[in-house]
N, CA, C and O atoms as a Tripos MOL2 file, in Angstrom:
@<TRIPOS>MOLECULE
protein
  284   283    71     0     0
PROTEIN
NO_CHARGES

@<TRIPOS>ATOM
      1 N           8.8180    3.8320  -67.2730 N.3       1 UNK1
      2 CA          9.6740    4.4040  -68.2830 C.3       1 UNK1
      3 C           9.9090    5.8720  -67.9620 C.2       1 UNK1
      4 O           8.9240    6.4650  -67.5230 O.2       1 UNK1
      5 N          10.8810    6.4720  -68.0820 N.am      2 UNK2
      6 CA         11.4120    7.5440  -67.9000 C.3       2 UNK2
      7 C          11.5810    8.2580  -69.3250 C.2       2 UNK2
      8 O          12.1840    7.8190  -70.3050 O.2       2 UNK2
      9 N          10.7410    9.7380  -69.1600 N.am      3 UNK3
     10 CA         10.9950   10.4250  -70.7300 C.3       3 UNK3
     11 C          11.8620   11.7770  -69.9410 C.2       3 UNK3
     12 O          11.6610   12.2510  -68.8230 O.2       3 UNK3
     13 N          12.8760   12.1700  -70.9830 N.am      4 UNK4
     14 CA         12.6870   13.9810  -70.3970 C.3       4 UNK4
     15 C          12.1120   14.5360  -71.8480 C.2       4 UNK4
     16 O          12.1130   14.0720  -72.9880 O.2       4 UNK4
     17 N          11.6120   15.7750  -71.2360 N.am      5 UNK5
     18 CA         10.9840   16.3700  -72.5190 C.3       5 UNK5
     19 C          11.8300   17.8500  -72.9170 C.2       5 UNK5
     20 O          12.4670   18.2510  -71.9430 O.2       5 UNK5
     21 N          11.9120   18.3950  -73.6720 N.am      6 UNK6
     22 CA         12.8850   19.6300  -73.9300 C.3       6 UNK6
     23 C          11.4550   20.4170  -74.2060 C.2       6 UNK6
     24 O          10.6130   19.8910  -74.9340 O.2       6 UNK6
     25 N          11.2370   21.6300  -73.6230 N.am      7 UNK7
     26 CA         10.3830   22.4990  -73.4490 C.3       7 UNK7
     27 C          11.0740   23.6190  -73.9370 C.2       7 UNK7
     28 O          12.2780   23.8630  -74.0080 O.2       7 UNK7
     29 N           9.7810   24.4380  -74.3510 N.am      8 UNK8
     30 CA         10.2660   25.8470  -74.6050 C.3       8 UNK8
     31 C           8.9180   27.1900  -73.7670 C.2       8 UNK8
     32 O           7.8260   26.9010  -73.2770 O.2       8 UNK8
     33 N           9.2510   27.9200  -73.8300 N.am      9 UNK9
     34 CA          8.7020   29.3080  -72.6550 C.3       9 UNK9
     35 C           8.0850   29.0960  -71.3730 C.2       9 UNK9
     36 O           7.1100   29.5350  -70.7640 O.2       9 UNK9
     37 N           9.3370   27.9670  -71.1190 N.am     10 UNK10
     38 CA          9.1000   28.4610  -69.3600 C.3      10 UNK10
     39 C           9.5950   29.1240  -68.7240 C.2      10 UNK10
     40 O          10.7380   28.7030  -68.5460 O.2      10 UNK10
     41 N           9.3960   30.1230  -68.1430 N.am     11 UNK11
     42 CA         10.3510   31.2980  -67.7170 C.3      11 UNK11
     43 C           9.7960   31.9430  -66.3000 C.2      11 UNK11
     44 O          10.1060   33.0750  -65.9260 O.2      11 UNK11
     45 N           8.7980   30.9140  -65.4600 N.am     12 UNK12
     46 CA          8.5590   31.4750  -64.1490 C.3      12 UNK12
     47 C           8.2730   29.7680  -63.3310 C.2      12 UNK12
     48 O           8.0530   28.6740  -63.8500 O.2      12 UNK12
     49 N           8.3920   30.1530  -61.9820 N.am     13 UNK13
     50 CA          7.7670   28.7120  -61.3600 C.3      13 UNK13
     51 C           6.1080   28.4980  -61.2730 C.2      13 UNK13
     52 O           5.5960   27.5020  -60.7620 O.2      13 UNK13
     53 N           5.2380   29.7920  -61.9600 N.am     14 UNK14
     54 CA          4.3460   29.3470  -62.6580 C.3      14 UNK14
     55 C           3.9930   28.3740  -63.2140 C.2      14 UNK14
     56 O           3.1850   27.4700  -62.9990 O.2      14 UNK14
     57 N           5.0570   28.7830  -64.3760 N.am     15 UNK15
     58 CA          5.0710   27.6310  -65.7290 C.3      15 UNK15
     59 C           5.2190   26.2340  -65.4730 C.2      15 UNK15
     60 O           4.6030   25.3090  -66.0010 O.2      15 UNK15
     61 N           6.3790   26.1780  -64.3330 N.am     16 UNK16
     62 CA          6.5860   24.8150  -63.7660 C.3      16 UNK16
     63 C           5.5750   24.0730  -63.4770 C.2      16 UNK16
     64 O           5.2720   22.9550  -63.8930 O.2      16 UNK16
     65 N           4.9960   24.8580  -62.6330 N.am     17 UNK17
     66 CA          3.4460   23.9810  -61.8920 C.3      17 UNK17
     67 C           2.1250   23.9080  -62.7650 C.2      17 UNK17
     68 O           1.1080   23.2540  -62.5340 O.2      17 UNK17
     69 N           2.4570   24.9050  -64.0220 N.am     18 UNK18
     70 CA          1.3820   24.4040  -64.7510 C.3      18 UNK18
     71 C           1.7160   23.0390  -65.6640 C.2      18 UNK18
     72 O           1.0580   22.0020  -65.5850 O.2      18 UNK18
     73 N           2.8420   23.2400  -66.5270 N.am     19 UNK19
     74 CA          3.1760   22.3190  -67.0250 C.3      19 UNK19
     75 C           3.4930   20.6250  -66.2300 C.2      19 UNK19
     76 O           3.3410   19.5870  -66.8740 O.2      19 UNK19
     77 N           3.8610   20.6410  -65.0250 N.am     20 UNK20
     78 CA          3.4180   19.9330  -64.0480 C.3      20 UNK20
     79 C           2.3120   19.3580  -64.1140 C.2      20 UNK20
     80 O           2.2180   18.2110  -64.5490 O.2      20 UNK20
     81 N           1.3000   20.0450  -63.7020 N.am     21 UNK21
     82 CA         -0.2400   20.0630  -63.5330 C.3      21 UNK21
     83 C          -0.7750   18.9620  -65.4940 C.2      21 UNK21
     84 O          -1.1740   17.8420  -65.8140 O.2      21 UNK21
     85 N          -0.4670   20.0410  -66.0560 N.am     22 UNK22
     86 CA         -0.6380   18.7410  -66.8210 C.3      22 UNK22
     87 C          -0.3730   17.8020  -67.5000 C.2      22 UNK22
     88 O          -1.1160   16.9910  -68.0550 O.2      22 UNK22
     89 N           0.9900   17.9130  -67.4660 N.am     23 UNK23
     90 CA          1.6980   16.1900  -67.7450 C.3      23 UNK23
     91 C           1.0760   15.4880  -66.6300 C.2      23 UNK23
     92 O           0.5530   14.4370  -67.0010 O.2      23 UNK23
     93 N           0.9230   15.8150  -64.9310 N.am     24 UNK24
     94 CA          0.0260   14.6540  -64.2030 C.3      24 UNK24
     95 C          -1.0950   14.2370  -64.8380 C.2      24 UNK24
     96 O          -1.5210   13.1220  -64.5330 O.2      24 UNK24
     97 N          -1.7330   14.9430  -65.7390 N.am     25 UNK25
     98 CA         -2.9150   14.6960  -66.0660 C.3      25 UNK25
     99 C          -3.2300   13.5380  -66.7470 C.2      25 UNK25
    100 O          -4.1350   12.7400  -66.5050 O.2      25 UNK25
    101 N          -2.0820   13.5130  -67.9570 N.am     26 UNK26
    102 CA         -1.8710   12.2150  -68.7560 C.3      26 UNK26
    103 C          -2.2530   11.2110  -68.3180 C.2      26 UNK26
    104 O          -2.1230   11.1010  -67.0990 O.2      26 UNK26
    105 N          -2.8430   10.1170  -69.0190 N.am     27 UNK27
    106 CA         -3.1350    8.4920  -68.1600 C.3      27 UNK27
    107 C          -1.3880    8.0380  -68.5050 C.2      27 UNK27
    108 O          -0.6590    7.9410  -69.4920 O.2      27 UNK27
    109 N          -1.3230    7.9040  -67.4500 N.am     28 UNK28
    110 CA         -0.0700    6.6870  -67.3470 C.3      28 UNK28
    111 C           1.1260    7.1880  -66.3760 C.2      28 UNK28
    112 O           2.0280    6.5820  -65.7990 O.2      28 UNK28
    113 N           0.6840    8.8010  -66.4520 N.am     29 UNK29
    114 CA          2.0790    9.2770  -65.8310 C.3      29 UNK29
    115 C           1.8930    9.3490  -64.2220 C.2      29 UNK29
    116 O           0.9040    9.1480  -63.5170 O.2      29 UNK29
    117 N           3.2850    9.7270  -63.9020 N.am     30 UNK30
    118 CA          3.0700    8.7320  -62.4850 C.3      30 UNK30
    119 C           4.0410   10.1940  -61.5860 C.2      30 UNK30
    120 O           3.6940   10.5050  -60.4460 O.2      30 UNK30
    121 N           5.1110   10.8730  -62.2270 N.am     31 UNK31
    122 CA          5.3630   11.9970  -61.4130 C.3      31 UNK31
    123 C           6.0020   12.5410  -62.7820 C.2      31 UNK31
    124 O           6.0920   11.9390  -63.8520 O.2      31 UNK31
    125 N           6.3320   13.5590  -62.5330 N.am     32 UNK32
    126 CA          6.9550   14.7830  -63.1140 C.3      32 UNK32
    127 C           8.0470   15.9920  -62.3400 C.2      32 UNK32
    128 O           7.8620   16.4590  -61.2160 O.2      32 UNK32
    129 N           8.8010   16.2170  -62.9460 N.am     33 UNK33
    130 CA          9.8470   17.4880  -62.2860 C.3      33 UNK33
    131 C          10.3080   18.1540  -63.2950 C.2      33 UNK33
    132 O          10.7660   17.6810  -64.3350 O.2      33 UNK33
    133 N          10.1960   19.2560  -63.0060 N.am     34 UNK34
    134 CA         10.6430   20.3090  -64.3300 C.3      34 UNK34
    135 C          11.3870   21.2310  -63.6390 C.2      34 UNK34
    136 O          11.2640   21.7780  -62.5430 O.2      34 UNK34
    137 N          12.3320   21.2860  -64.6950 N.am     35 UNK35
    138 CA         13.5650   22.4730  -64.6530 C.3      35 UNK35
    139 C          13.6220   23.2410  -65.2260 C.2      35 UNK35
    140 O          13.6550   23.1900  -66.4560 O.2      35 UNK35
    141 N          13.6620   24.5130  -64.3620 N.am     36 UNK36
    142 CA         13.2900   25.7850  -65.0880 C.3      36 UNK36
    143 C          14.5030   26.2290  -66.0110 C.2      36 UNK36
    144 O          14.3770   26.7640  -67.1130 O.2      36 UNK36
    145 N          15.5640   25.9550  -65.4510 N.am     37 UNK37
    146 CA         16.6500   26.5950  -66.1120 C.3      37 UNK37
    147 C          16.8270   25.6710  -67.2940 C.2      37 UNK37
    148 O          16.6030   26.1620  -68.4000 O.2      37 UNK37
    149 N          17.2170   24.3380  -67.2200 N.am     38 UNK38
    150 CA         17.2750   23.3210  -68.2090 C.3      38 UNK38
    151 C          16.4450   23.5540  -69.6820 C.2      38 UNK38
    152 O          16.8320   23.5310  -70.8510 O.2      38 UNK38
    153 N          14.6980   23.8620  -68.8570 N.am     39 UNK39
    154 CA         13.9430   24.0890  -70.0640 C.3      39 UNK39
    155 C          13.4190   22.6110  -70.1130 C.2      39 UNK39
    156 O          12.7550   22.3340  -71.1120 O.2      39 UNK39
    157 N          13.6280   21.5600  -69.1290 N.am     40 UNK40
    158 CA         13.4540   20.3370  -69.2930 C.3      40 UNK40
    159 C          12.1400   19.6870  -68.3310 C.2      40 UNK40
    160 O          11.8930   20.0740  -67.1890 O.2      40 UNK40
    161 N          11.4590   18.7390  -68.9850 N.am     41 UNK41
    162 CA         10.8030   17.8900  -67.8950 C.3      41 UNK41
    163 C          11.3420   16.2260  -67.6170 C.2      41 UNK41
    164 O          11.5920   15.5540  -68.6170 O.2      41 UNK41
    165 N          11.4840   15.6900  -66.4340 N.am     42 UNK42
    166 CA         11.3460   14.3640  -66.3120 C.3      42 UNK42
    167 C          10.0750   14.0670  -66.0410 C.2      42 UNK42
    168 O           9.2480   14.6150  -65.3120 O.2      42 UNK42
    169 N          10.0300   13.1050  -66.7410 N.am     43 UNK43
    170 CA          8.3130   12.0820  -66.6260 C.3      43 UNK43
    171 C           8.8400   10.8430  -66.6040 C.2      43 UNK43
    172 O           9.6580   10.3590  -67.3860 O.2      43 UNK43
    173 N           8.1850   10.2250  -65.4090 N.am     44 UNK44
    174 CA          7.8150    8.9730  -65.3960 C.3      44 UNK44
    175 C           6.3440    8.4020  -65.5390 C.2      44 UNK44
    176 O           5.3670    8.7040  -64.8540 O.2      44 UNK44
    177 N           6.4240    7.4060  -66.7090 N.am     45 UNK45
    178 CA          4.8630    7.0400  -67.2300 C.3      45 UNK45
    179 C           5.2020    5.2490  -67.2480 C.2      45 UNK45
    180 O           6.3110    4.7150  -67.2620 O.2      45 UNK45
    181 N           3.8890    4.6080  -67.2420 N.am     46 UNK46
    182 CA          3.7810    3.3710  -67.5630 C.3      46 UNK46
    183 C           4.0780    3.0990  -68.9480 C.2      46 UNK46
    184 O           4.0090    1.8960  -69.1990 O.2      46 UNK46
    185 N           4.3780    3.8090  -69.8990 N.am     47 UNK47
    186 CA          4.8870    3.5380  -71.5550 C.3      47 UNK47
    187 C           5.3720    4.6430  -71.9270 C.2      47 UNK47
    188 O           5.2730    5.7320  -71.3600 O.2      47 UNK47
    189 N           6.0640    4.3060  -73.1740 N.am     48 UNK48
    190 CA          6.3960    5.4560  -73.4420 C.3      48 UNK48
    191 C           5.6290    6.5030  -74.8590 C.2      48 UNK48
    192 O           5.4700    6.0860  -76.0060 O.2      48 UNK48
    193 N           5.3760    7.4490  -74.5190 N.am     49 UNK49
    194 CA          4.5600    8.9840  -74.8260 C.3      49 UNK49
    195 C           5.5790    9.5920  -75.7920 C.2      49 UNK49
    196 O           6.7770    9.5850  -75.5070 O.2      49 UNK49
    197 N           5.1350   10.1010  -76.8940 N.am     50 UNK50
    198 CA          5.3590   10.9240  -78.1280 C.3      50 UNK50
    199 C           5.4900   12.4360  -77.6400 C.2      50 UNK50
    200 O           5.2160   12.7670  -76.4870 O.2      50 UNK50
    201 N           5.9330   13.3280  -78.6210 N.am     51 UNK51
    202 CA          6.0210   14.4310  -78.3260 C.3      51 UNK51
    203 C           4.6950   15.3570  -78.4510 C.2      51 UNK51
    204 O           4.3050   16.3490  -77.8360 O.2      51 UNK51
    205 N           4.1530   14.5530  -79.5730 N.am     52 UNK52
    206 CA          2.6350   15.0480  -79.8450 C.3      52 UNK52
    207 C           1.4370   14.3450  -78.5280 C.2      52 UNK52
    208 O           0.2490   14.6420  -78.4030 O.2      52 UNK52
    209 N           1.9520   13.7230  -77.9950 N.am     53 UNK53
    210 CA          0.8770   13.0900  -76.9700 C.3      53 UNK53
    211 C           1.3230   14.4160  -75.9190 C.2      53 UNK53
    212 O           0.4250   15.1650  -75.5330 O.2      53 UNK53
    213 N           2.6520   14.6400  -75.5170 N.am     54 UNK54
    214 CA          2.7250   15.6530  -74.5440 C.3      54 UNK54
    215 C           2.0990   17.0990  -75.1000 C.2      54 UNK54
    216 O           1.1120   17.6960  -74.6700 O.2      54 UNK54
    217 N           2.9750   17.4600  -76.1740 N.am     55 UNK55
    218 CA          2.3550   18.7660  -77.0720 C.3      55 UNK55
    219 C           0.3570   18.7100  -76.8430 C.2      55 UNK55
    220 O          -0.2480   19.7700  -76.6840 O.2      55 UNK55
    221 N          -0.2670   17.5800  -76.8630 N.am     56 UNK56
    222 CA         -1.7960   17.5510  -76.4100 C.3      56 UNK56
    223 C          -1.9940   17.9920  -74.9600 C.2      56 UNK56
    224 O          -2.7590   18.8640  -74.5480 O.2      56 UNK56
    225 N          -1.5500   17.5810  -74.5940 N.am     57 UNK57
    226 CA         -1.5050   17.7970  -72.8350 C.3      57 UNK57
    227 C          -1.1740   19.5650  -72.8650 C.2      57 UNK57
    228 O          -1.9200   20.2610  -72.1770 O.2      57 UNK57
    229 N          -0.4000   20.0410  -73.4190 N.am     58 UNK58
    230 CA         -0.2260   21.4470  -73.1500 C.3      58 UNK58
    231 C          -0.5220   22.2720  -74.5210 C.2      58 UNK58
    232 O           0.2710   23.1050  -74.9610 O.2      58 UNK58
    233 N          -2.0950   21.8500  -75.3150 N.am     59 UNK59
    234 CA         -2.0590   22.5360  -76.6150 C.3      59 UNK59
    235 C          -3.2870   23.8330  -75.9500 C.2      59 UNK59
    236 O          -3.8290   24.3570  -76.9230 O.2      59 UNK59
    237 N          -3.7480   24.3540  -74.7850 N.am     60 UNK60
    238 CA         -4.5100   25.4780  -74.3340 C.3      60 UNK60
    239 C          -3.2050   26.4020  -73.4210 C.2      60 UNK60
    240 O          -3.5590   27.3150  -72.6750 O.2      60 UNK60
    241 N          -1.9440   26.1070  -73.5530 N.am     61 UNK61
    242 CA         -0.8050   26.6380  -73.1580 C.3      61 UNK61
    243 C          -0.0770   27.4420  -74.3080 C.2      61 UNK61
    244 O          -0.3140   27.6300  -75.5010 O.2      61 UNK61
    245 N           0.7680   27.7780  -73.5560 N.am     62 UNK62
    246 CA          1.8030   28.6500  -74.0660 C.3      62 UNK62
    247 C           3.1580   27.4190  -74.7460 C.2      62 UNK62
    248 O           3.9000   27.6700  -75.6950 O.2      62 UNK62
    249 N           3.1520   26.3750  -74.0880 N.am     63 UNK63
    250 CA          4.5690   25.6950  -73.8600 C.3      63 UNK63
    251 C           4.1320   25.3380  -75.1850 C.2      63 UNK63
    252 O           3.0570   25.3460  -75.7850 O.2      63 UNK63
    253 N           5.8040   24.8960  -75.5440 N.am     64 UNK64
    254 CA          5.8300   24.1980  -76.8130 C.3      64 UNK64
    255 C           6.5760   22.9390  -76.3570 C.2      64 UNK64
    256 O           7.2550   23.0440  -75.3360 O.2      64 UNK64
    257 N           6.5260   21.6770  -77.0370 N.am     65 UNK65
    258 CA          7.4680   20.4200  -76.7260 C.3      65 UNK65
    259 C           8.2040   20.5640  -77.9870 C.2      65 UNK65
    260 O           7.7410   20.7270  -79.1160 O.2      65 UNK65
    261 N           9.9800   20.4400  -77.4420 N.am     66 UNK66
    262 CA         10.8320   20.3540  -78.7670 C.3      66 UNK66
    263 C          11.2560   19.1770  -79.1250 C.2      66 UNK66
    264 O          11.6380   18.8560  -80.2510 O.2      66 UNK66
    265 N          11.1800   18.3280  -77.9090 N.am     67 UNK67
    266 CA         12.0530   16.7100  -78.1290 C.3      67 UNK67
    267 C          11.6930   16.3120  -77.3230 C.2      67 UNK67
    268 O          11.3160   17.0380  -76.4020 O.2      67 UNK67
    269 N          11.5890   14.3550  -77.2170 N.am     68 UNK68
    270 CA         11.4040   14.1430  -76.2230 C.3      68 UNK68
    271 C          12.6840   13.1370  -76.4550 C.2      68 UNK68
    272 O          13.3930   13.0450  -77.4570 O.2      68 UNK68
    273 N          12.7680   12.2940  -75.0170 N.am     69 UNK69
    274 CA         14.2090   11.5130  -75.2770 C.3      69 UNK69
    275 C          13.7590   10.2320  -74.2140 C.2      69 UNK69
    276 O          13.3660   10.5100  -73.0810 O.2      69 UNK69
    277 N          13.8320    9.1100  -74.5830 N.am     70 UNK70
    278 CA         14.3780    7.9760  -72.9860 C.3      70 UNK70
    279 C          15.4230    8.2900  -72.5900 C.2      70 UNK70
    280 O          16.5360    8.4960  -73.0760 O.2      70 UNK70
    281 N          14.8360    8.3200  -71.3560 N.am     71 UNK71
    282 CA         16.0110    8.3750  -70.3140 C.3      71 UNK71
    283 C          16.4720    6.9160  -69.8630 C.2      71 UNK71
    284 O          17.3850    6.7820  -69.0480 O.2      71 UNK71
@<TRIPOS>BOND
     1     1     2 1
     2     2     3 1
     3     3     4 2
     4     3     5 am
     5     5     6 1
     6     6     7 1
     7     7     8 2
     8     7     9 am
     9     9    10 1
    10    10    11 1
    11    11    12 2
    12    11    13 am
    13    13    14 1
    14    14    15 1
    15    15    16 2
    16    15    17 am
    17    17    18 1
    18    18    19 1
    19    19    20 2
    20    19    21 am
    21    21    22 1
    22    22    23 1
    23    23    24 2
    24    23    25 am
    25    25    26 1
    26    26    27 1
    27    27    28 2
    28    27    29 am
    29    29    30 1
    30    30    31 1
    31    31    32 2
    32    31    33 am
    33    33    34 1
    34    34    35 1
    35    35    36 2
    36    35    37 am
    37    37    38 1
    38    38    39 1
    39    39    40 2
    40    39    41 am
    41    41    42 1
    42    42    43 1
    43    43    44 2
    44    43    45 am
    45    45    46 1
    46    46    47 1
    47    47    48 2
    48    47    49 am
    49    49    50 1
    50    50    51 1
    51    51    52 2
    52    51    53 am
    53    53    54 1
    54    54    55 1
    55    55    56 2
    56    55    57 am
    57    57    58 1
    58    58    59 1
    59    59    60 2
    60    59    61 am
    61    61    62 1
    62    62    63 1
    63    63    64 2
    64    63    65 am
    65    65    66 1
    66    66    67 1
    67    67    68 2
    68    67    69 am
    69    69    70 1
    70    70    71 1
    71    71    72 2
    72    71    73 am
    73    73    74 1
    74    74    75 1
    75    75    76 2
    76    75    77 am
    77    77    78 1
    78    78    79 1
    79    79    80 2
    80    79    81 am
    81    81    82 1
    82    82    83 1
    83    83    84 2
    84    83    85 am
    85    85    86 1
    86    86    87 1
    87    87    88 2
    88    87    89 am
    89    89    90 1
    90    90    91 1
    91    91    92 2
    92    91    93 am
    93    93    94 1
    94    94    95 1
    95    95    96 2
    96    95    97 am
    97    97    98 1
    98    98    99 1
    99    99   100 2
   100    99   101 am
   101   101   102 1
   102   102   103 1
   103   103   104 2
   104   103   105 am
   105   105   106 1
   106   106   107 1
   107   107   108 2
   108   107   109 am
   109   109   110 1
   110   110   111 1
   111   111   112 2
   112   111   113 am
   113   113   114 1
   114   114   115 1
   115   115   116 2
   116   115   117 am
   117   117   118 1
   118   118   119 1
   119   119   120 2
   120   119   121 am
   121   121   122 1
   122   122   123 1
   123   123   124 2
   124   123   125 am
   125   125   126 1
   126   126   127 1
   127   127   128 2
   128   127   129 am
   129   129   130 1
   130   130   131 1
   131   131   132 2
   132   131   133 am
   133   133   134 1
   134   134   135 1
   135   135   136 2
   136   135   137 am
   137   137   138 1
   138   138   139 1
   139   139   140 2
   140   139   141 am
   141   141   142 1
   142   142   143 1
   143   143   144 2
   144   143   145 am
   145   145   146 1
   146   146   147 1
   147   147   148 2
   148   147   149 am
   149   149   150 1
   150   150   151 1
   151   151   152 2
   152   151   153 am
   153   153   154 1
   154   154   155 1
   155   155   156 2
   156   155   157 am
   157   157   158 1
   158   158   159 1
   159   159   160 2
   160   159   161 am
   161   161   162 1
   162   162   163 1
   163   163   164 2
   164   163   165 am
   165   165   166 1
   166   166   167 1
   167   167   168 2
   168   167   169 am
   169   169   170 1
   170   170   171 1
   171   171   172 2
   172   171   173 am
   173   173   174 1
   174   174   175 1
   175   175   176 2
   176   175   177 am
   177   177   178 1
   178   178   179 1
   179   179   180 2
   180   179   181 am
   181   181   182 1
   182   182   183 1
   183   183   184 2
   184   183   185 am
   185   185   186 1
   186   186   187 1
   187   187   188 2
   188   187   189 am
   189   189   190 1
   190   190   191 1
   191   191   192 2
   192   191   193 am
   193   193   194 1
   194   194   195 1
   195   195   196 2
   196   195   197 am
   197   197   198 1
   198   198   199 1
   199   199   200 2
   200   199   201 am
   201   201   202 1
   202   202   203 1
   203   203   204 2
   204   203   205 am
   205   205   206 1
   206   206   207 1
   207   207   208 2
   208   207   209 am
   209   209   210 1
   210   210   211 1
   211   211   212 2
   212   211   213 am
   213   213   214 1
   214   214   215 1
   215   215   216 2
   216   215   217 am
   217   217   218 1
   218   218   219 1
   219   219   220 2
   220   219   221 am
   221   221   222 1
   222   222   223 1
   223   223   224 2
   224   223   225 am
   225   225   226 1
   226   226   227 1
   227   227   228 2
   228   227   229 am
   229   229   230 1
   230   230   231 1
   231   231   232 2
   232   231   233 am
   233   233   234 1
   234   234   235 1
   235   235   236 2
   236   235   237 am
   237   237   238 1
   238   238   239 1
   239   239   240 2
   240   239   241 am
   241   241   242 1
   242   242   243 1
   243   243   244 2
   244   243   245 am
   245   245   246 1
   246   246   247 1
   247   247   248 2
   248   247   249 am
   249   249   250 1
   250   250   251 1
   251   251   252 2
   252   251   253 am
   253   253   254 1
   254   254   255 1
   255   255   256 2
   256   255   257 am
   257   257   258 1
   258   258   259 1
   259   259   260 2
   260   259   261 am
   261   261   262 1
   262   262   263 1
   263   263   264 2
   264   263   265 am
   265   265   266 1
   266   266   267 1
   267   267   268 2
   268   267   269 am
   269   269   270 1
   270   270   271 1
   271   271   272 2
   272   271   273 am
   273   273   274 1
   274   274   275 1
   275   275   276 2
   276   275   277 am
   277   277   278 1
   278   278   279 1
   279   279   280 2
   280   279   281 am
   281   281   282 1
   282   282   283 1
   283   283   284 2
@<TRIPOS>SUBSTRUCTURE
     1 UNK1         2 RESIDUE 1 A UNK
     2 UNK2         6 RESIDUE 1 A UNK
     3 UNK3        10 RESIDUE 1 A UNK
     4 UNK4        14 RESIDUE 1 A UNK
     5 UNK5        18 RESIDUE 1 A UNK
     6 UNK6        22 RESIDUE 1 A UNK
     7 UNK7        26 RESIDUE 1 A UNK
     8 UNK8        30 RESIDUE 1 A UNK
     9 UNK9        34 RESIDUE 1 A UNK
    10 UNK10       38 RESIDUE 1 A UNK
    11 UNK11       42 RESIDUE 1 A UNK
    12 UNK12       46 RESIDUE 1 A UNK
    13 UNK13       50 RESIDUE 1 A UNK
    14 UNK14       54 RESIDUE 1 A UNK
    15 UNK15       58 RESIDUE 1 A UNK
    16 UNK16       62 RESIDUE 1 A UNK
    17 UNK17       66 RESIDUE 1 A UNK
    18 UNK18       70 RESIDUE 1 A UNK
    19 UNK19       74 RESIDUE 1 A UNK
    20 UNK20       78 RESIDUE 1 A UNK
    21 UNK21       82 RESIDUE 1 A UNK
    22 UNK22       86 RESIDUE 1 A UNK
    23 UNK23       90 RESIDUE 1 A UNK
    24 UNK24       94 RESIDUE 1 A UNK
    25 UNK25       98 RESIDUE 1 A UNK
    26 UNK26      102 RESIDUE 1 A UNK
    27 UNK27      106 RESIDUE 1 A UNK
    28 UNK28      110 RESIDUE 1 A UNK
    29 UNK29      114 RESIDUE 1 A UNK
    30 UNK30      118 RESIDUE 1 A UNK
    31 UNK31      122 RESIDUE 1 A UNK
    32 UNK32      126 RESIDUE 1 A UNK
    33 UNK33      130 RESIDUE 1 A UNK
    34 UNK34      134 RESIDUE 1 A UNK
    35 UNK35      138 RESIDUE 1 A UNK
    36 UNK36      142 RESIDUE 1 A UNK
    37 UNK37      146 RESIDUE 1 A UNK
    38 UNK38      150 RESIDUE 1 A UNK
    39 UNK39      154 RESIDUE 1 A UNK
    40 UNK40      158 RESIDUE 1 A UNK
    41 UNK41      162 RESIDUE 1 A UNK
    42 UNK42      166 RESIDUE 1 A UNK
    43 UNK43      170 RESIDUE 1 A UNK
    44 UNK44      174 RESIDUE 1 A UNK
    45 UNK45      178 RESIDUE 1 A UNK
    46 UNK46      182 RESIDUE 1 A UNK
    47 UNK47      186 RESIDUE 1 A UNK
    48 UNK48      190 RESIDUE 1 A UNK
    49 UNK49      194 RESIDUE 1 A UNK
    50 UNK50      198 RESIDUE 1 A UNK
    51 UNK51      202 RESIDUE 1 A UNK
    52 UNK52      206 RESIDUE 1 A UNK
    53 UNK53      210 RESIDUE 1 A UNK
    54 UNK54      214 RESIDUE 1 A UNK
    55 UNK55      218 RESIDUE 1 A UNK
    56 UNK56      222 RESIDUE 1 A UNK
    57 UNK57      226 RESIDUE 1 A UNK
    58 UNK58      230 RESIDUE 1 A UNK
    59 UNK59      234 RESIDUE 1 A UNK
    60 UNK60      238 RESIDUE 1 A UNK
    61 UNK61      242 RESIDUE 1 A UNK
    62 UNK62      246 RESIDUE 1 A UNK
    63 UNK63      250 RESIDUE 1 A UNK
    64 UNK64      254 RESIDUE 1 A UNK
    65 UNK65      258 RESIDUE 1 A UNK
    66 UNK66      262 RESIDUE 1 A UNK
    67 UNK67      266 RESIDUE 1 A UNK
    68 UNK68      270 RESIDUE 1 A UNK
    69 UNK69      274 RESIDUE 1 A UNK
    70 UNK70      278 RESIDUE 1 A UNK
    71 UNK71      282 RESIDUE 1 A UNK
């Protein structure tokens, strides 16, 4: 299943690779790509994940999750 997620304060390729770093972390997810300019992530996971399941994954962060969507 394919999610994108609408992110908010990413503003370096830092952010990318952290937020990266832990959406891999998730059980199920399988890759990730984030766009800095977009403000967006694609995730691919074995089911599909809530905004609060991602918002967990990045709650010792800065990022916020605004939406998530199937792709």
């Amino acid at each position: 299943m394919k999610q994108t997620v609408q992110l908010e304060n990413l503003s370096c390729q830092n952010c990318v690779k952290h937020v990266t770093q832990h959406f891999l972390s998730m059980e199920g997810v399988s890759d990730v790509t984030v766009d800095l300019d977009k403000q967006t992530a694609a995730v691919i996971a074995d089911r599909s994940l809530s905004a609060e399941d991602y918002q967990a994954a990045l709650s010792k962060t800065i990022y916020k999750v605004l939406a998530v969507q199937d792709s």
